[in-house]
N, C-alpha and C positions, 0 to 999 in steps of 0.2 A: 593552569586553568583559572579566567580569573571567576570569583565567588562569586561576583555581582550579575553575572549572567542569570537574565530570567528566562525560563521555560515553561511552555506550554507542551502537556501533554497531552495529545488527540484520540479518543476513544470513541469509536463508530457502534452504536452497539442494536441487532434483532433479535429479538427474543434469545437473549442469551442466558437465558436460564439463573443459573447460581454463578456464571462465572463472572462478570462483571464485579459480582461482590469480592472473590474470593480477591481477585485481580488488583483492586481496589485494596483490601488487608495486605495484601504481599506489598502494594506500592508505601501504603503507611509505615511498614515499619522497614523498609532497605531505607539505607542511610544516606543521607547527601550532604553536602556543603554549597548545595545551588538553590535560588531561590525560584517554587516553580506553581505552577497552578494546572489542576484537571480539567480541560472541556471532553462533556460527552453528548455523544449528538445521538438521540433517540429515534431511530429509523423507523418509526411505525410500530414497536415491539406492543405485542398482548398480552404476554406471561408476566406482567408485571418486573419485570426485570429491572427496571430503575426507581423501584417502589420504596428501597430502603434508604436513597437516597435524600427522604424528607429529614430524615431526622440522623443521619449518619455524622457519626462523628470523625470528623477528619481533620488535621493539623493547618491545613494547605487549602487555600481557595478552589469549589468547583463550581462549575458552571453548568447547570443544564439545558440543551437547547432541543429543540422537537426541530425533524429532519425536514424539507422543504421539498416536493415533488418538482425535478427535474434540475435540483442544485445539488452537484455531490459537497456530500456531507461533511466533507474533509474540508471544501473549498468553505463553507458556512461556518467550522468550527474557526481555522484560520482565520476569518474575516471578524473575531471575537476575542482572538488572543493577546497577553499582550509581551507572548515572550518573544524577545529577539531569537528564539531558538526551538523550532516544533519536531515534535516526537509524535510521531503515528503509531499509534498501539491498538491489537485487538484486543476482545475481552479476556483471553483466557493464556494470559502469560504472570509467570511468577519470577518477581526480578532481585537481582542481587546487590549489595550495601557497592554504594557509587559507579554502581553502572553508566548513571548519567555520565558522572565525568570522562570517564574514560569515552563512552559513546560519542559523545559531542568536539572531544580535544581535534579527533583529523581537520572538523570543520569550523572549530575555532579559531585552529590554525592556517587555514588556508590550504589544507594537503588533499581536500574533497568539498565535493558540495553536497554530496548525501552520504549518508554511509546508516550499513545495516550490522547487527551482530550476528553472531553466532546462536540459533535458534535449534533448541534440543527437544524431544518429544519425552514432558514427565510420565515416569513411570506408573503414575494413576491415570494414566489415560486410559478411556476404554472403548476409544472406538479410532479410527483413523481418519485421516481426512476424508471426506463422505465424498467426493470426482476426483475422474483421472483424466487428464489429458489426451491428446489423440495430435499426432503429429510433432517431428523433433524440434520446431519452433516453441510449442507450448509444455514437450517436455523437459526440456534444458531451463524450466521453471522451479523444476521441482526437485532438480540435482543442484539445487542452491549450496550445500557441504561438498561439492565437488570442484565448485568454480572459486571458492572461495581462497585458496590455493594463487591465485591470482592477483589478489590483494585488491585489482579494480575486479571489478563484477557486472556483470551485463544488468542484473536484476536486483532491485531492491526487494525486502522480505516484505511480503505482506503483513506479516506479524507486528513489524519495528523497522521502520526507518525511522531517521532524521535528517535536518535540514535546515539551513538558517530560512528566518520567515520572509527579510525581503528576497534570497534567490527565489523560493517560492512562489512568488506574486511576479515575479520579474520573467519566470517561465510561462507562466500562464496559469500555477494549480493544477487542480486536476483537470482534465477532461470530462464531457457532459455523456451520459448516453451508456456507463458500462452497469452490467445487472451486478457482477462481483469484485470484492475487491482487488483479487489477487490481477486480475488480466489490467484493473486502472493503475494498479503499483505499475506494472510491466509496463503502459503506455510511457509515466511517468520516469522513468528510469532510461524506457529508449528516445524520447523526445530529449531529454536533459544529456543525453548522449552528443546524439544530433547537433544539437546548439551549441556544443563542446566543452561541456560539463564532464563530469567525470562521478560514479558510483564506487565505494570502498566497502571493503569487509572490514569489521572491526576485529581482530582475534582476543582482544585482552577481554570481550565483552561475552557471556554467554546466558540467555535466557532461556528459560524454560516455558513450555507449551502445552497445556491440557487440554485435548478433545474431549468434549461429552457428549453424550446425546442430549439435547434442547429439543422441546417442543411449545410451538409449532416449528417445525426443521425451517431453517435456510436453506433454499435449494439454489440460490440467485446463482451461487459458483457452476453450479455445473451446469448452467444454459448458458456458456459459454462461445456459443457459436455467435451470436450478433456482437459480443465482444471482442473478438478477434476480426470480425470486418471492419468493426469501429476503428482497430490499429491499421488495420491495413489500409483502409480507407486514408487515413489520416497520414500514414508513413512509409507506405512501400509502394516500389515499381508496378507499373502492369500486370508483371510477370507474377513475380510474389501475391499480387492482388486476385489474378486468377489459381493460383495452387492455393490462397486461403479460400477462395469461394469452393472450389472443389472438397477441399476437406470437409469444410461444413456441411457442404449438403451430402455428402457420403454418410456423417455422423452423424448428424438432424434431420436427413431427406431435404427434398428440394421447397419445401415449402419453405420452411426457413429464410429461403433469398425474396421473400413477397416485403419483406421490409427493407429488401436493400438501397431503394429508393430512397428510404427515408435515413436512412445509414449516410450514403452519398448525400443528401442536403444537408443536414447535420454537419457533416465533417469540411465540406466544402471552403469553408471561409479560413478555418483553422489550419486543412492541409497549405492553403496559401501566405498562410501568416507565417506558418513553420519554415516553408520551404525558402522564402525571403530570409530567415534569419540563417538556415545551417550552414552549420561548422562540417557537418560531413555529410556522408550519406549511408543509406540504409545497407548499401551492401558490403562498404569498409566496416559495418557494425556488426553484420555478421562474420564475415572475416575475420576481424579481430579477435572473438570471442568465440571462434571455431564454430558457429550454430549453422546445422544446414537449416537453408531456408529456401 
């Protein structure tokens, strides 16, 4: 692993309440031998949530940046960093002495281009994830400890991936247009597929995760429905394209599709950029990772 590798770590954070802080103390004192710096990009939060950030004492360069309507946040922080190697983190994980290294080695070495750990629910958690999915595309999201068993992985963790930063710029970033994070990880993970990249599980790697209740609540995850056209839009057949509009408006009502106009403009240029470059296709991705779709 060589030392001299810098990293950026990406922290998106809404009124995240206390956890950002805590998040932040757990990353000060696990141990590394890598040199790295925290950006965290402030989505609009009112709880004061990045309040203590004035005067916080931290060992490690951070950067704070205020989020930009209609530039995901990730792609802003990225465009600020200056690690050759970026790590997507939420606010509410607590990590272990040289996780990095271990995290980052597949894609040091060339054996992945992204890769996620192993993400555990702490046992002071006290509430669980606030949405559930609807349909076996967007639940085979959330049996992430199941597929892992596979060593490549259909889906990166919302929680923590990584990635070296030029593959990142060299795919596109994220996607423009998702309300949550978890479905923009998913786009990112199945485009990076696409284009013939490949996703890894790290097993030697395992973090821990604390739900709280935060107010004012994030609800972006669970309007979930214009997010899943944004993928479809961008990456599937006809076919698959009509079984995701049905889904939604079964689980949203049909209002829900009065945006899909503007879904379709959106994605338009991007599904054409994509589909010039792939490596595969959408239904050898299902296939391969067994997902009905």
């Amino acid at each position: 692993m060589p030392s001299q590798a810098q990293v950026s770590i990406i922290i998106t954070v809404k009124n995240s309440g206390v956890d950002l802080l805590m998040t932040m103390e757990s990353l000060k004192v696990s141990m590394t031998s890598l040199r790295y710096e925290v950006i965290i990009v402030n989505e609009g939060s009112v709880d004061g949530c990045c309040d203590f950030l004035m005067n916080y004492n931290f060992p490690r360069p951070i950067k704070l940046l205020k989020g930009q309507p209609g530039l995901p946040s990730r792609n802003l922080a990225a465009a600020h960093a200056s690690g050759d190697y970026l790590i997507f983190c939420s606010p509410r994980l607590y990590f272990e002495d040289h996780w990095m290294e271990s995290l980052l080695e597949p894609v040091i070495l060339g054996e992945a281009d992204c890769v996620s750990p192993e993400v555990e629910l702490h046992e002071t958690s006290r509430i669980e994830p606030e949405y559930r999915y609807e349909g076996a595309l967007l639940q085979s999201l959330q049996v992430f400890s199941e597929n892992k068993a596979l060593g490549e992985i259909p889906w990166l963790s919302r929680e923590c991936f990584a990635v070296g930063h030029a593959r990142f710029q060299e795919i596109g970033g994220m996607e423009e247009g998702f309300l949550g994070k978890e479905l923009e990880t998913a786009e990112f993970s199945l485009r990076l597929w696409l284009l013939g990249g490949s996703c890894r599980f790290v097993s030697g790697v395992s973090l821990k995760v604390v739900y709280r209740q935060n107010y004012p609540c994030d609800d972006s995850g669970s309007r979930w429905g214009e997010d899943l056209l944004n993928i479809a839009y961008l990456h599937f057949t006809s076919t698959r394209i009509e079984r995701c509009r049905e889904l939604v408006s079964l689980i949203f009502g049909p209002a829900i599709l009065q945006n899909e106009s503007e879904i379709l403009e959106r994605t338009a240029l991007s599904r054409s950029k994509y589909e010039e470059r792939r490596i595969r296709d959408d239904s050898a991705f299902f296939q391969h990772f067994d997902i009905s779709a």
